[in-house]
N, C-alpha and C positions, 0 to 999 in steps of 0.2 A: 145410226140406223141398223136395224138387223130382226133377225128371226131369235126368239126365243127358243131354240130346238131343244129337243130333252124327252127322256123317255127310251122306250126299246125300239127295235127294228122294226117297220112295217106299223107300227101300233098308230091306231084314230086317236090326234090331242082336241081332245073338247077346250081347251084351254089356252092356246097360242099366243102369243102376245107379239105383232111387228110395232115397230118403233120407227117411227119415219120423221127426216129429217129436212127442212126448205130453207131455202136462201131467199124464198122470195114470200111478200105475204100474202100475195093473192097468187094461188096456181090451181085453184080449179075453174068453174064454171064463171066467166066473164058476162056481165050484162050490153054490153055495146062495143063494137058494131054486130058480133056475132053472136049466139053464146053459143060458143066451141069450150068443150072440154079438154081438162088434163087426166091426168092418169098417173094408178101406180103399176108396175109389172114388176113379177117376181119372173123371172127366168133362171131354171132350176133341171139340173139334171134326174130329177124322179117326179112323175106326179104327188104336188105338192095337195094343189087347191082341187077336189072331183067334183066335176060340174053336175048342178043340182045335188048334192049334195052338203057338201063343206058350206057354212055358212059363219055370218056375224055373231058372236056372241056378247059384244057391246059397242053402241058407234056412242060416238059426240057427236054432241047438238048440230044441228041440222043446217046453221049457218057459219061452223068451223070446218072445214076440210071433212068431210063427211065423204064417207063410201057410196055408192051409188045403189038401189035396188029395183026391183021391178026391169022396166026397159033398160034401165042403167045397173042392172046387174053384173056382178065379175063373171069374166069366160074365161074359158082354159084353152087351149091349142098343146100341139104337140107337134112339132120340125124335127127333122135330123140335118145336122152339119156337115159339110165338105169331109170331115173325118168319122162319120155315120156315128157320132155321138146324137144321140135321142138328148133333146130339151122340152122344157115344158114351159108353157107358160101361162101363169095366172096374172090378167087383165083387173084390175077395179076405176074403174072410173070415179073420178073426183066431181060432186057436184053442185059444190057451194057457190053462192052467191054473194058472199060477204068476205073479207079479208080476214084473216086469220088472227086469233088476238099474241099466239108466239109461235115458235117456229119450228117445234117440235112434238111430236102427237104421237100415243100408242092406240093399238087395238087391239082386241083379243077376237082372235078366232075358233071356230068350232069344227071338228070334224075334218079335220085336215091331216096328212101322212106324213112322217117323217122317214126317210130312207131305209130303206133293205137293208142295210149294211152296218156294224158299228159305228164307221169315220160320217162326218158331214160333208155331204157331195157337194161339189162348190154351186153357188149361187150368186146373182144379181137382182139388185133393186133399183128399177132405174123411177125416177120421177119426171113426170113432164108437166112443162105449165101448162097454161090454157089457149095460148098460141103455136103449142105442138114442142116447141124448146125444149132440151133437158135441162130439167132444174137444177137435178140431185141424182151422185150415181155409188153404190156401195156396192164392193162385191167380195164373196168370201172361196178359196179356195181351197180343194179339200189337202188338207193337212195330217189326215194321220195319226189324228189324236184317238178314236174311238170313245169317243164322249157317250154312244149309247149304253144300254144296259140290254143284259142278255135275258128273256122271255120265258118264262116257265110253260109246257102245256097242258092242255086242257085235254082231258079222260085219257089218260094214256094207259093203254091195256098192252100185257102179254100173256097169249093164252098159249098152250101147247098140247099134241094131243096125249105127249107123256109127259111128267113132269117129273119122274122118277129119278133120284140120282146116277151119275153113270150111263144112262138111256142114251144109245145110238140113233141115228137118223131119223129122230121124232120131227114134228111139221110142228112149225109154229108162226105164229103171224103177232103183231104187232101194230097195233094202231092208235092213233091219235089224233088230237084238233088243235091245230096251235093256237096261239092264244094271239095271235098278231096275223097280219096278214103276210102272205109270203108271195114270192115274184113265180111264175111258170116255169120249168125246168131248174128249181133249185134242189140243193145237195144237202140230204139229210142224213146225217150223222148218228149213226146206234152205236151207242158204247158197251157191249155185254160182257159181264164179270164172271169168269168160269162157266162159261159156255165157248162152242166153236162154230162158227159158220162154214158150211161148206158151198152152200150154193144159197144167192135169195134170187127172189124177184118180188116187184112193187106194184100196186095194184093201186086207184085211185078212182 
């Protein structure tokens, strides 16, 4: 089981692919006595899945382990822990009615985030049958590796009001659009090559 993570920081993957894994062959929606559902949850230290937004970009048939839509749509929540770590979690409900013909299944998701950071923030995937049991539990810790790629941006301007060589205390400003999405309060980095800052400030 696992997240197909990849890509840069912040960036929307039209593309995703979760891979889930059962011990059992029926774990979503039961016909008798109830029909209580199962579940998959991703719980993830970033907003993974943004509610109304992020969506399916391919399910299997409708009588194998199928995602849920409509009423049975995925939700997102968002906790913080005893140790005021922020988690998130993306809910899909399982809603078949038939037994699964094996025991393994991908999907591909659309519009979904993958973390701010280089490294992969750790996660879990837990599965539940249709009588609330966990089926199936994966969890990945982050490691350190920096698996992302770093992001190019988009219209990056420096204008100044001299641009003369030599020119003392001329005003210049610098702007940009990243090309990814970025978190509130982050640390942007200007590298300038024979030039000197004496003083900035940031405007948004």
């Amino acid at each position: 089981m696992g997240l197909a993570l990849s890509g840069s920081p912040g960036e929307q993957v039209n593309q995703l692919e979760i891979s889930l894994k059962s011990s059992n062959t029926h774990i979503g929606k039961t016909l008798l006595p109830l029909k209580t559902s199962g579940m998959v949850i991703v719980n993830s230290e970033w907003l993974f899945w943004e509610q109304f937004k992020s969506q399916y970009i391919y399910l299997i048939t409708t009588l194998y382990f199928p995602f849920g839509n409509n009423d049975d749509a995925p939700m997102s929540l968002k906790y913080t822990d005893p140790d005021f770590i922020d988690h998130y979690l993306a809910i899909f409900p399982l809603i078949n009615t038939a037994p699964m013909m094996d025991l393994i299944r991908i999907y591909t998701l659309g519009d979904v985030l993958m973390p701010y950071g280089y490294d992969i923030l750790s996660y879990v995937i837990s599965i539940s049958d249709y009588s609330g049991a966990l089926d199936s539990y994966y969890e990945v810790y982050n490691a350190g590796t920096d698996i992302f790629k770093s992001a190019s941006t988009n219209d990056l301007n420096l204008t100044c009001d001299n641009l003369s060589d030599g020119v003392d205390n001329t005003f210049c400003t610098i702007s940009l659009r990243p090309s990814n999405k970025i978190q509130p309060y982050s640390v942007i980095l200007v590298n300038l090559q024979g030039m000197y800052v004496s003083t900035n400030s940031c405007m948004f």
